[in-house]
Each structure stands twice: as structure tokens, then as C-alpha cells.
Jmol script that loads the backbone (N, CA, C; Angstrom):
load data "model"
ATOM      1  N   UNK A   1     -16.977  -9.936 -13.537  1.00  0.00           N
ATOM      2  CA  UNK A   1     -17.967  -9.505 -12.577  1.00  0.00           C
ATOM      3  C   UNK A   1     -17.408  -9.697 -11.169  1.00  0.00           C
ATOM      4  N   UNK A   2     -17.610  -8.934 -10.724  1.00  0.00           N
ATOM      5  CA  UNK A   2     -17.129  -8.699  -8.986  1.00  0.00           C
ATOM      6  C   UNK A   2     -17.968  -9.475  -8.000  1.00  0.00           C
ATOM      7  N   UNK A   3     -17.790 -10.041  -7.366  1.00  0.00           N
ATOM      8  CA  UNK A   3     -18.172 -10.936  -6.072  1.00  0.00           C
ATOM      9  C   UNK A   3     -19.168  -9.816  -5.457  1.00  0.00           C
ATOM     10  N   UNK A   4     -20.501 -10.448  -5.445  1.00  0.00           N
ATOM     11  CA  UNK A   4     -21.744  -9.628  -4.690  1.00  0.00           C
ATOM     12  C   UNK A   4     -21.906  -9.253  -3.778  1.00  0.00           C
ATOM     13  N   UNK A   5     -21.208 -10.047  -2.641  1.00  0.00           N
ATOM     14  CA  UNK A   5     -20.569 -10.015  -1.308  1.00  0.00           C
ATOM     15  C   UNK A   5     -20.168  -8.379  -1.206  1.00  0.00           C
ATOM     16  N   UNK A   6     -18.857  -7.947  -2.165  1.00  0.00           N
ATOM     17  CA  UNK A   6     -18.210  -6.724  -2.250  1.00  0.00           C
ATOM     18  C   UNK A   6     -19.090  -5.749  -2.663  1.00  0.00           C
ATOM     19  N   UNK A   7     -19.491  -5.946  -3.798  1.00  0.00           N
ATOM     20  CA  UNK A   7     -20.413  -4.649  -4.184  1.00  0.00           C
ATOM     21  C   UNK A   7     -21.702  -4.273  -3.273  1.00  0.00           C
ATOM     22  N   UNK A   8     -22.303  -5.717  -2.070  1.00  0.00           N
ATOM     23  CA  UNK A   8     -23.574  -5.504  -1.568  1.00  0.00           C
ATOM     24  C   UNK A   8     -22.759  -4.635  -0.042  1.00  0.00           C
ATOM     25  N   UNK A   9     -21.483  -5.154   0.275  1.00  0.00           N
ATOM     26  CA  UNK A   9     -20.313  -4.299   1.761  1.00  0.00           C
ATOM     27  C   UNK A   9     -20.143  -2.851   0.948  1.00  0.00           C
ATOM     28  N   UNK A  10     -20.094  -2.035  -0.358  1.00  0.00           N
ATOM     29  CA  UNK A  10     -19.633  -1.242  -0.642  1.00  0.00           C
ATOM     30  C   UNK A  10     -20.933  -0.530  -0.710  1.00  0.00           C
ATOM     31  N   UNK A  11     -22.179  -0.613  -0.900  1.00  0.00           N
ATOM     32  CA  UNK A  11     -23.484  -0.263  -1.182  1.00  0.00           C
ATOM     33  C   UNK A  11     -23.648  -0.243   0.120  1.00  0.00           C
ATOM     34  N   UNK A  12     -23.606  -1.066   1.340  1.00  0.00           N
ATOM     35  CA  UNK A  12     -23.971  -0.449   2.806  1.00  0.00           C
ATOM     36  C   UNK A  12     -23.217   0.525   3.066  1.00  0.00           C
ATOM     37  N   UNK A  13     -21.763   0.707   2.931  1.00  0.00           N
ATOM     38  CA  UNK A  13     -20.740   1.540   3.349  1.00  0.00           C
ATOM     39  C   UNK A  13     -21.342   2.584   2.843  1.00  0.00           C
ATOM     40  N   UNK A  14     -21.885   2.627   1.527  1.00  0.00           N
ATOM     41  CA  UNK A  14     -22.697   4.269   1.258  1.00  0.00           C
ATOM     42  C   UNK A  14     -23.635   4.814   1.767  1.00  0.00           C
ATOM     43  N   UNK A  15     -24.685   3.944   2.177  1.00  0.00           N
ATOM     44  CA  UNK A  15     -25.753   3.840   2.821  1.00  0.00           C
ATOM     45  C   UNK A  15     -24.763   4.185   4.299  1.00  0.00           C
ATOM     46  N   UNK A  16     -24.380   4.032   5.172  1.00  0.00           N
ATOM     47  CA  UNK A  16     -24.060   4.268   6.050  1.00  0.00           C
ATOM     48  C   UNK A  16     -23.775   5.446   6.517  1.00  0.00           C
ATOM     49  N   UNK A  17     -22.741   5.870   5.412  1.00  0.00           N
ATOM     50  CA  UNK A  17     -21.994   6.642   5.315  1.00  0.00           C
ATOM     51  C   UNK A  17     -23.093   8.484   4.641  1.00  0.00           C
ATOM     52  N   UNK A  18     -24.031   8.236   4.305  1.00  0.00           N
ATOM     53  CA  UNK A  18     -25.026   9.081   3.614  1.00  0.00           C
ATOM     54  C   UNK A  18     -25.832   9.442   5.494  1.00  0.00           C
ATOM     55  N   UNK A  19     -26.026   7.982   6.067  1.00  0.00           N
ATOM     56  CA  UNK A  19     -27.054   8.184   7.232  1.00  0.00           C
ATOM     57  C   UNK A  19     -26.601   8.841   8.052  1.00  0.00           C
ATOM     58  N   UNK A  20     -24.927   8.686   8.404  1.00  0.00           N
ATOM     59  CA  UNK A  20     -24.423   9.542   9.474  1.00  0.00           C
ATOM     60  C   UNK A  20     -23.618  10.421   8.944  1.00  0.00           C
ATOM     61  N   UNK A  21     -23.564  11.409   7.895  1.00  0.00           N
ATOM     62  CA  UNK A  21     -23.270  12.686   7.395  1.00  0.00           C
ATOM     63  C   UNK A  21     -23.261  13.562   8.349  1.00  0.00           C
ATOM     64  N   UNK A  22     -24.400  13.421   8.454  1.00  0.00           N
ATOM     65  CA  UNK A  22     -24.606  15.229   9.308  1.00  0.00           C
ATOM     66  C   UNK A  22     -24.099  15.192  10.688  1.00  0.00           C
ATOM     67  N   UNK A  23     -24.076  14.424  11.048  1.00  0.00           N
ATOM     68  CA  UNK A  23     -23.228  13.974  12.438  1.00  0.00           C
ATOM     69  C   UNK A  23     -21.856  14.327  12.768  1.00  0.00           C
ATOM     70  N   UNK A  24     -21.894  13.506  11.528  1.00  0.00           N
ATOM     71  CA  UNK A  24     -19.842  13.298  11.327  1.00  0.00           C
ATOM     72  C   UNK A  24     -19.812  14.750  11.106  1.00  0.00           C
ATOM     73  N   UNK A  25     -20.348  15.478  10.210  1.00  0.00           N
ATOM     74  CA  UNK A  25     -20.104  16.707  10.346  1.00  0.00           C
ATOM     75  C   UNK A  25     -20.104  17.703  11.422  1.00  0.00           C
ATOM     76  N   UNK A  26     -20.854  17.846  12.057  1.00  0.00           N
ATOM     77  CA  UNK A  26     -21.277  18.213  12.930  1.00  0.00           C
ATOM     78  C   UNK A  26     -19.935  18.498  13.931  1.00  0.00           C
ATOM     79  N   UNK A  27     -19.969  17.163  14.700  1.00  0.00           N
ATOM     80  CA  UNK A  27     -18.603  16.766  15.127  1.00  0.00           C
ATOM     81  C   UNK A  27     -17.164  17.200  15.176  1.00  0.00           C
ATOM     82  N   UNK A  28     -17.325  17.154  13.504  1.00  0.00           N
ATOM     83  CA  UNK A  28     -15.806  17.448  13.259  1.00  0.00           C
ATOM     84  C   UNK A  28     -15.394  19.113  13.184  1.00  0.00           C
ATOM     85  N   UNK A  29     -16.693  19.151  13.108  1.00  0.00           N
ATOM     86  CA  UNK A  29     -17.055  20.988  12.834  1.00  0.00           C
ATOM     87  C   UNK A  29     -16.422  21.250  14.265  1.00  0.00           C
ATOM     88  N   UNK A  30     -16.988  21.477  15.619  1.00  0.00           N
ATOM     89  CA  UNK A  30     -16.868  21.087  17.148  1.00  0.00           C
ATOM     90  C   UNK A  30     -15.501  20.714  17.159  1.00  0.00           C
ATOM     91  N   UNK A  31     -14.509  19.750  16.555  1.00  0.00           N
ATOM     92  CA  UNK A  31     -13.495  18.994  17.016  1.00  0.00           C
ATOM     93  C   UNK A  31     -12.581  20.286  16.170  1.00  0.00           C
ATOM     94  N   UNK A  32     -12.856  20.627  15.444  1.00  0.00           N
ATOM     95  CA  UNK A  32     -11.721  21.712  14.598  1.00  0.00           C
ATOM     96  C   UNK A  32     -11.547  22.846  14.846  1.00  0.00           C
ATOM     97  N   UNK A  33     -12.918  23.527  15.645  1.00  0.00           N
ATOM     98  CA  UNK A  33     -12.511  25.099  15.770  1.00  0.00           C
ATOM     99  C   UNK A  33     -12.004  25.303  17.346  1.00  0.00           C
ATOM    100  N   UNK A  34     -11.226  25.849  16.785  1.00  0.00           N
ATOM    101  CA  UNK A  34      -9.911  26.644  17.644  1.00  0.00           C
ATOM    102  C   UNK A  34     -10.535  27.575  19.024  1.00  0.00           C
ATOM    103  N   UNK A  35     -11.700  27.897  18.514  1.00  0.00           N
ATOM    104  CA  UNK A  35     -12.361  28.687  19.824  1.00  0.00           C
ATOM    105  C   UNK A  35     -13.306  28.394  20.310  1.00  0.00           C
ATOM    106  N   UNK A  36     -13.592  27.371  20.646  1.00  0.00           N
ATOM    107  CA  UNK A  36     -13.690  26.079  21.741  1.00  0.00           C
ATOM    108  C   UNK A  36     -12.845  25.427  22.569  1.00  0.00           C
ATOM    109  N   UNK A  37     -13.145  25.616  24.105  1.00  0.00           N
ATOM    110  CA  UNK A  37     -12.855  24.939  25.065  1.00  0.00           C
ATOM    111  C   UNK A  37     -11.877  23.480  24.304  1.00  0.00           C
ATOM    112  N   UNK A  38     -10.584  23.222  25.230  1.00  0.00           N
ATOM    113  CA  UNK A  38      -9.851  21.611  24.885  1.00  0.00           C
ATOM    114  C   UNK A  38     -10.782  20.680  24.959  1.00  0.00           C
ATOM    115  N   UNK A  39     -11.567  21.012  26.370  1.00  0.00           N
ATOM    116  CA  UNK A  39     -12.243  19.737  26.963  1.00  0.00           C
ATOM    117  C   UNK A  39     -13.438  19.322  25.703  1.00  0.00           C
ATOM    118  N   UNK A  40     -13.928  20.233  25.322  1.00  0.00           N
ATOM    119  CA  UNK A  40     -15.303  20.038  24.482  1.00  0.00           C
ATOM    120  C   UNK A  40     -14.864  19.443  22.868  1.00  0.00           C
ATOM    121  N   UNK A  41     -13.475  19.717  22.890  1.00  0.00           N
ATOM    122  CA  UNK A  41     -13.325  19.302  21.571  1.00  0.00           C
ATOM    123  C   UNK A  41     -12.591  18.277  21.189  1.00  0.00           C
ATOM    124  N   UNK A  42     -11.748  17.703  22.517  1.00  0.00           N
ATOM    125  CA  UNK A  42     -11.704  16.420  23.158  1.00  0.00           C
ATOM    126  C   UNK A  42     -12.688  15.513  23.050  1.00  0.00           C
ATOM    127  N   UNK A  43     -13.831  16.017  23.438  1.00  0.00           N
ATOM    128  CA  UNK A  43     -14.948  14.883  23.877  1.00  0.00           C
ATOM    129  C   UNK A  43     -15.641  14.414  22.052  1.00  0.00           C
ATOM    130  N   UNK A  44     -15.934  15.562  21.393  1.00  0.00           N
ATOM    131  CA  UNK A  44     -16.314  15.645  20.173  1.00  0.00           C
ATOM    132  C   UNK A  44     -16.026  14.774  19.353  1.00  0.00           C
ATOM    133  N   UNK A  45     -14.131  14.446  19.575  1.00  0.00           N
ATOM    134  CA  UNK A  45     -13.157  13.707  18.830  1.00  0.00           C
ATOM    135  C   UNK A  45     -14.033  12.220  19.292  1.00  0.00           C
ATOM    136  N   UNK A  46     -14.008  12.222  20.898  1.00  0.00           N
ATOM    137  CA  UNK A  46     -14.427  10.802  21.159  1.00  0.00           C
ATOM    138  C   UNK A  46     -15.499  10.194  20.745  1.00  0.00           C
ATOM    139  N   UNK A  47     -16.352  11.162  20.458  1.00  0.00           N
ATOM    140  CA  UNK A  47     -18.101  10.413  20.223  1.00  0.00           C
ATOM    141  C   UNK A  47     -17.171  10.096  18.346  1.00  0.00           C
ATOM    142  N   UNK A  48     -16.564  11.487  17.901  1.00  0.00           N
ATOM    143  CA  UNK A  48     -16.194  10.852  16.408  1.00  0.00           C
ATOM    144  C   UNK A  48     -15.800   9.360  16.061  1.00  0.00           C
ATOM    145  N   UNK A  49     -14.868   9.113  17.525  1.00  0.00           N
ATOM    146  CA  UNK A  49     -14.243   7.996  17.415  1.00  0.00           C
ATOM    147  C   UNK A  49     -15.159   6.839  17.454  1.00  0.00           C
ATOM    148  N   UNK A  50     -16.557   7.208  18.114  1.00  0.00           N
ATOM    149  CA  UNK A  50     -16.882   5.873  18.396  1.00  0.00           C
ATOM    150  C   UNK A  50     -18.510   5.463  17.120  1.00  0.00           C
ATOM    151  N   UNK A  51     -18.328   6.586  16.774  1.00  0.00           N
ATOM    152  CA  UNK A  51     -19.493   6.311  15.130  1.00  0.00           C
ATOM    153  C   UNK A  51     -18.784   4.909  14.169  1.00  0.00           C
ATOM    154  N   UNK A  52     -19.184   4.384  13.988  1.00  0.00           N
ATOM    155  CA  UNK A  52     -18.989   3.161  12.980  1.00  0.00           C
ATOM    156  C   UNK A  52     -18.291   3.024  12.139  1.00  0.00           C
ATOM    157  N   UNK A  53     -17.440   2.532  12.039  1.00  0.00           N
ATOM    158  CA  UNK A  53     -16.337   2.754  11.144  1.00  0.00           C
ATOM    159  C   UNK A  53     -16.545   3.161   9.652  1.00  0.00           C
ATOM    160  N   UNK A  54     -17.409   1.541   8.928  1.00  0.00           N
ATOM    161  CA  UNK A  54     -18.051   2.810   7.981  1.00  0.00           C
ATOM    162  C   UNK A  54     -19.034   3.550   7.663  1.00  0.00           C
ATOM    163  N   UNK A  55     -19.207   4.074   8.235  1.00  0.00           N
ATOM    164  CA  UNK A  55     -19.826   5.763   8.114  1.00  0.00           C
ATOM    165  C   UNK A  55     -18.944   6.769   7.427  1.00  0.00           C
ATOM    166  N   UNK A  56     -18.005   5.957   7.843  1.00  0.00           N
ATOM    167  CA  UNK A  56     -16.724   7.089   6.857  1.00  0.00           C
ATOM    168  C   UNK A  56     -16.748   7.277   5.416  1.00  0.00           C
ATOM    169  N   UNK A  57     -16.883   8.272   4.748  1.00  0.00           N
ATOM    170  CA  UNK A  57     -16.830   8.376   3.340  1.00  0.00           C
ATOM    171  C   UNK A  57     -15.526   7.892   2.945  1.00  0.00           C
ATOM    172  N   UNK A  58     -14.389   7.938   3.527  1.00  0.00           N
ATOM    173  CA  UNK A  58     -13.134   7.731   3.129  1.00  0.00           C
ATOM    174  C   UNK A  58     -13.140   6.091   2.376  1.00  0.00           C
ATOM    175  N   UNK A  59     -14.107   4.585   2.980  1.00  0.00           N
ATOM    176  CA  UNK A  59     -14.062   3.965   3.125  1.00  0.00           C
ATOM    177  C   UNK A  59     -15.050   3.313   2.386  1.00  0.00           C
ATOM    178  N   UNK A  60     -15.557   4.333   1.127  1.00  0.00           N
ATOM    179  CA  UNK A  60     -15.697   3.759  -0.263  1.00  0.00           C
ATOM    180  C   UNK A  60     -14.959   3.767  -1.245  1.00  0.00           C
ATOM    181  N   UNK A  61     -15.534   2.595  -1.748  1.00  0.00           N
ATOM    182  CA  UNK A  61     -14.355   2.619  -3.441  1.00  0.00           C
ATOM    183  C   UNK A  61     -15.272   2.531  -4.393  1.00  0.00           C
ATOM    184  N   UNK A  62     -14.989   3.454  -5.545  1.00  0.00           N
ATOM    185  CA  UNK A  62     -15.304   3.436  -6.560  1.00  0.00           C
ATOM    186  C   UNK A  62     -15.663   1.864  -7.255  1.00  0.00           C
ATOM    187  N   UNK A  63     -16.400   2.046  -7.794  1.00  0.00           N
ATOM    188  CA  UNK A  63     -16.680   0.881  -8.546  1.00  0.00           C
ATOM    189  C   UNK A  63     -17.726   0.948  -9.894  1.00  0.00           C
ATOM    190  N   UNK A  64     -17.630   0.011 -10.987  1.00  0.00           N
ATOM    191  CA  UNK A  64     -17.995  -0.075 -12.017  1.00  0.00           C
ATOM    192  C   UNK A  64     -19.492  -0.195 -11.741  1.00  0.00           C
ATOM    193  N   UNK A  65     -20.663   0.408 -12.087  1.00  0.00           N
ATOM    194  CA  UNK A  65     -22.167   0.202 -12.664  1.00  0.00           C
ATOM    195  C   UNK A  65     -22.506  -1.010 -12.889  1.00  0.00           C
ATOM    196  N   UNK A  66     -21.470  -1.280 -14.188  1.00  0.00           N
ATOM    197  CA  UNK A  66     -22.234  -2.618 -14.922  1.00  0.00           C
ATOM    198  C   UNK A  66     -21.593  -3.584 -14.319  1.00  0.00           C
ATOM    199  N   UNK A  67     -20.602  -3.685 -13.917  1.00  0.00           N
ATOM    200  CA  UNK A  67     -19.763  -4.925 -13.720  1.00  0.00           C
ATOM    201  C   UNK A  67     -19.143  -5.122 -12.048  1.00  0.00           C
ATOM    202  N   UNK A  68     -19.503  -4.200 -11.387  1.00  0.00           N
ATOM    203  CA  UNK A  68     -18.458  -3.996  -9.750  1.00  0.00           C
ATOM    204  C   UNK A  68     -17.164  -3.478  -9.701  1.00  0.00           C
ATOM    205  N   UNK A  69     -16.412  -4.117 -10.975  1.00  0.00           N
ATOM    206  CA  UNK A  69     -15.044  -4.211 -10.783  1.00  0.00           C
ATOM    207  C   UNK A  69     -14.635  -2.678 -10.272  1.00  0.00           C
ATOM    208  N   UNK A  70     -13.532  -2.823  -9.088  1.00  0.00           N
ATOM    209  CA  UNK A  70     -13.133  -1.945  -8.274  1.00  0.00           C
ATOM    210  C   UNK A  70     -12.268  -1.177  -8.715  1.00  0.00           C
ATOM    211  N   UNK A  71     -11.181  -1.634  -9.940  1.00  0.00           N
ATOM    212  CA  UNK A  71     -10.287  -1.060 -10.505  1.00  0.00           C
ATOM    213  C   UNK A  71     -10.036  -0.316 -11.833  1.00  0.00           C
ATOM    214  N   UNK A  72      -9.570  -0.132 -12.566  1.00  0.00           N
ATOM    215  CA  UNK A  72      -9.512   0.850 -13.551  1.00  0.00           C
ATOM    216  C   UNK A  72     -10.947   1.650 -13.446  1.00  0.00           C
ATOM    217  N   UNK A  73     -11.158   2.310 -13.114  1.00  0.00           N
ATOM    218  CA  UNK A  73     -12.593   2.953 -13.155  1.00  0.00           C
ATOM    219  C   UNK A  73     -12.299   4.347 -13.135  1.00  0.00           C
ATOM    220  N   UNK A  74     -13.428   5.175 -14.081  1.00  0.00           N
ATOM    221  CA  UNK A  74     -13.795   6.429 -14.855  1.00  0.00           C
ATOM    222  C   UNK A  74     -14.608   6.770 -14.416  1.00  0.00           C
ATOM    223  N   UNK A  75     -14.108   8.451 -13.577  1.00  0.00           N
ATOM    224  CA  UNK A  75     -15.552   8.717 -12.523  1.00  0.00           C
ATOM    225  C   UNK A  75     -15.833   9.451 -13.685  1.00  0.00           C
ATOM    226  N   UNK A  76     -16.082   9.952 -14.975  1.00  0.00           N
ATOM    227  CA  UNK A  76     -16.908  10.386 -15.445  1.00  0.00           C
ATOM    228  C   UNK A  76     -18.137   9.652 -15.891  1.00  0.00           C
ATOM    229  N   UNK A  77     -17.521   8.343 -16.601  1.00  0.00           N
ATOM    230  CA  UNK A  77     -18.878   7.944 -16.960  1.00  0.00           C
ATOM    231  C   UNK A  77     -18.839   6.741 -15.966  1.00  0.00           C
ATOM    232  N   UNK A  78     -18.147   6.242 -14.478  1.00  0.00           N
ATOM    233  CA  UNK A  78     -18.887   5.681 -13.933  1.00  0.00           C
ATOM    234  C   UNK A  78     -18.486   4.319 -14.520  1.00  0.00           C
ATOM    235  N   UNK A  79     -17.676   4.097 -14.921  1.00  0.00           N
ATOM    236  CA  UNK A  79     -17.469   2.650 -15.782  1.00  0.00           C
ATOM    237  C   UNK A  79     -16.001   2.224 -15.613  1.00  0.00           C
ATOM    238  N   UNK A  80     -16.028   1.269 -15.533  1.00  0.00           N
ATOM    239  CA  UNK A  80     -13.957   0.436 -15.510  1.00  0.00           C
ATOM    240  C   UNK A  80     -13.411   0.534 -16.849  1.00  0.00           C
ATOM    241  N   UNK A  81     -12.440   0.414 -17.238  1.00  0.00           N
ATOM    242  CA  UNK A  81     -11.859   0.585 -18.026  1.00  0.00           C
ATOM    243  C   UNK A  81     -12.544  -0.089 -19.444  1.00  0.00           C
ATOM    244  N   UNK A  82     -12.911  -1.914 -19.096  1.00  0.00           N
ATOM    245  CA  UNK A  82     -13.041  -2.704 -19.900  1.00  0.00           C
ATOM    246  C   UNK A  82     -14.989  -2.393 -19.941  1.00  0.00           C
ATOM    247  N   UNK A  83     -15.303  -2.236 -19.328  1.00  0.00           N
ATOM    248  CA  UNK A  83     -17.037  -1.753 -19.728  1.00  0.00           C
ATOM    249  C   UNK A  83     -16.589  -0.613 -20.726  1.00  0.00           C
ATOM    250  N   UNK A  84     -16.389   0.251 -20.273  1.00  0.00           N
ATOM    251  CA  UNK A  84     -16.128   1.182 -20.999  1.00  0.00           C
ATOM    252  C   UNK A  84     -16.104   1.145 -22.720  1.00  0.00           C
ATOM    253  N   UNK A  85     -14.849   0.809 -23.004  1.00  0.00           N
ATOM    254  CA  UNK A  85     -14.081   0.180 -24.086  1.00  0.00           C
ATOM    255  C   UNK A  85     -15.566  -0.665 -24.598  1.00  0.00           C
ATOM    256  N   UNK A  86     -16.032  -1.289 -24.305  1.00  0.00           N
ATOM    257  CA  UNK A  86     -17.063  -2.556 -24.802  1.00  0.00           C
ATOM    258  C   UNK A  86     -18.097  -1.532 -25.135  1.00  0.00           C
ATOM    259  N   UNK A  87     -18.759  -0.354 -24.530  1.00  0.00           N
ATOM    260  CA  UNK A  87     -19.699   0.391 -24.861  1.00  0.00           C
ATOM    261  C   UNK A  87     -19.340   1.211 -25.733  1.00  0.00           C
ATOM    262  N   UNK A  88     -17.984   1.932 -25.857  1.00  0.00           N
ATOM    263  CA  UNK A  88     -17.553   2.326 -26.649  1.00  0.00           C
ATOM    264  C   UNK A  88     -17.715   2.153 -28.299  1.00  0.00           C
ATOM    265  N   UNK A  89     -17.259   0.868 -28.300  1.00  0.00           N
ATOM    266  CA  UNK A  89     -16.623   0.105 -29.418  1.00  0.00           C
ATOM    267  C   UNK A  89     -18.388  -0.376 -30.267  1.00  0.00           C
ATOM    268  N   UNK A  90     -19.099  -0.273 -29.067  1.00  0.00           N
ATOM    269  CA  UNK A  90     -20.339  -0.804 -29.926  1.00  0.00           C
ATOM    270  C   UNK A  90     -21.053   0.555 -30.280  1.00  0.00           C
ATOM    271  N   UNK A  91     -20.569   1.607 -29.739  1.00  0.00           N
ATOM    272  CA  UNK A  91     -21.343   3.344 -30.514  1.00  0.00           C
ATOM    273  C   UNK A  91     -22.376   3.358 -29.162  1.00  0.00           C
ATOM    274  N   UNK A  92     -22.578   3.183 -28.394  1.00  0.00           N
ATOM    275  CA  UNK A  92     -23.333   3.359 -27.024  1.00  0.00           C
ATOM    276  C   UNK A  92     -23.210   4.441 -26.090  1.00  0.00           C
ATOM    277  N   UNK A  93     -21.983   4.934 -26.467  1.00  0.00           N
ATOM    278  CA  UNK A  93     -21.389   6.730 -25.801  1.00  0.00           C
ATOM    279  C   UNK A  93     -21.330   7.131 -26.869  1.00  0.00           C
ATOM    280  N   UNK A  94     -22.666   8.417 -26.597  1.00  0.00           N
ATOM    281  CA  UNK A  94     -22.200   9.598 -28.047  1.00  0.00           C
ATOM    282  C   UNK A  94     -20.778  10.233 -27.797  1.00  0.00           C
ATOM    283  N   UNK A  95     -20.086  10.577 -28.892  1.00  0.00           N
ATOM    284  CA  UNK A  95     -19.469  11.310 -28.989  1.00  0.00           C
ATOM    285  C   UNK A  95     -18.063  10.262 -29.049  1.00  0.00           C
ATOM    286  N   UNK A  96     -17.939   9.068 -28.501  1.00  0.00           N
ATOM    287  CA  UNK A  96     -16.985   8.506 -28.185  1.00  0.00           C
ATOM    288  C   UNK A  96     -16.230   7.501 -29.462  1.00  0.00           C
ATOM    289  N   UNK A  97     -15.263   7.774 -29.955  1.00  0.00           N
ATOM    290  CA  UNK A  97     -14.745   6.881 -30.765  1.00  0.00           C
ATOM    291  C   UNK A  97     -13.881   6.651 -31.165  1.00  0.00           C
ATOM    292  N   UNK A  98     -13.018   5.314 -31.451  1.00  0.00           N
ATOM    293  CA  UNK A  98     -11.762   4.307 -31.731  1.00  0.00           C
ATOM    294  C   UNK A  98     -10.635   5.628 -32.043  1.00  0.00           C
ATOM    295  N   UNK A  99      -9.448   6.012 -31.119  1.00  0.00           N
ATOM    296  CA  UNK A  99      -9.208   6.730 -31.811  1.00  0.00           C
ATOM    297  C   UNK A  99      -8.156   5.830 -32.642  1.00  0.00           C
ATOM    298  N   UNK A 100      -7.703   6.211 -33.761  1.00  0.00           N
ATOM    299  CA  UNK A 100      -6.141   6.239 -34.965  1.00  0.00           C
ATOM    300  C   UNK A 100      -5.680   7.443 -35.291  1.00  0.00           C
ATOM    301  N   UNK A 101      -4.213   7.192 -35.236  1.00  0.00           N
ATOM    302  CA  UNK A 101      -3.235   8.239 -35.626  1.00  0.00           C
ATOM    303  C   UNK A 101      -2.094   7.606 -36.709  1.00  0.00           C
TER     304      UNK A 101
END
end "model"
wireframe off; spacefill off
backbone 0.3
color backbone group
């Protein structure tokens, strides 16, 4: 199990990051097109710069449902390697099973 600390910093970072969407978009929309004024798309960059760091989508990590853990993780079903395997193994994912060859 992952330290609560991390998973409760990774759960604001989404939350954050969900609240100032349309912004950041917005923004970057303004900061990218080519037929706009330097000055205006200059300034665009700056307000970008000064939104909260995370607000950034870049600046989530995946993480396990049941357990936090940050690593081996399966964006299909959303699970780390070792949840996984454990739900697996007990018949809890249809369709899913031990393979042998």
C-alpha cells in the first residue's frame, strides 16, 4: 500500500488539474497560433507560466485503485501489476485466466 500522503498529492493534482483545463487551454490555444500578434502570444505564454504548477496534466501518475502503488500499472483495468494478478487468480476479471503453454 502506498503512503496516503502520495495518493491524497496525486488526487489534488487531478483535481487541480480538471479545475484549470479550460484555461490552460485556452491559453495555449492564444500561445500557438501563428496569426496572432508576438506581443499577445508572449503575454499568453506568461499568464501560462504563472497557473500552478499542478494544474498540469503532465504531472499525474498513474496509480493503482486498490492499492496506490505508482508502478507496474494497467491503464486498462486500472490496476498494478500485483492487484491485478491477485484478482485474477481468484476469477474476479471475467474473461481473465492463468495462462499455460
Amino acid at each position: 500500500m502506498a503512503k496516503k500522503s502520495s495518493i491524497n498529492r496525486d488526487k489534488k493534482r487531478r483535481a487541480m488539474a480538471k479545475q484549470y483545463a479550460a484555461k490552460r487551454d485556452r491559453l495555449k490555444a492564444i500561445a500557438n497560433d501563428e496569426g496572432r500578434p508576438m506581443e499577445e502570444r508572449f503575454a499568453a505564454r506568461l499568464k501560462l507560466a504563472q497557473l500552478p504548477r499542478n494544474s498540469s496534466p503532465v504531472r499525474q501518475h498513474n496509480r493503482c485503485e486498490l492499492t496506490g502503488r505508482p508502478r507496474g500499472f494497467h491503464r486498462k483495468f486500472k490496476l498494478s501489476r500485483i492487484a491485478l494478478r491477485e484478482l485474477a487468480s481468484s476469477g474476479q476479471i471475467p474473461g481473465m485466466v492463468k495462462s499455460s503453454w
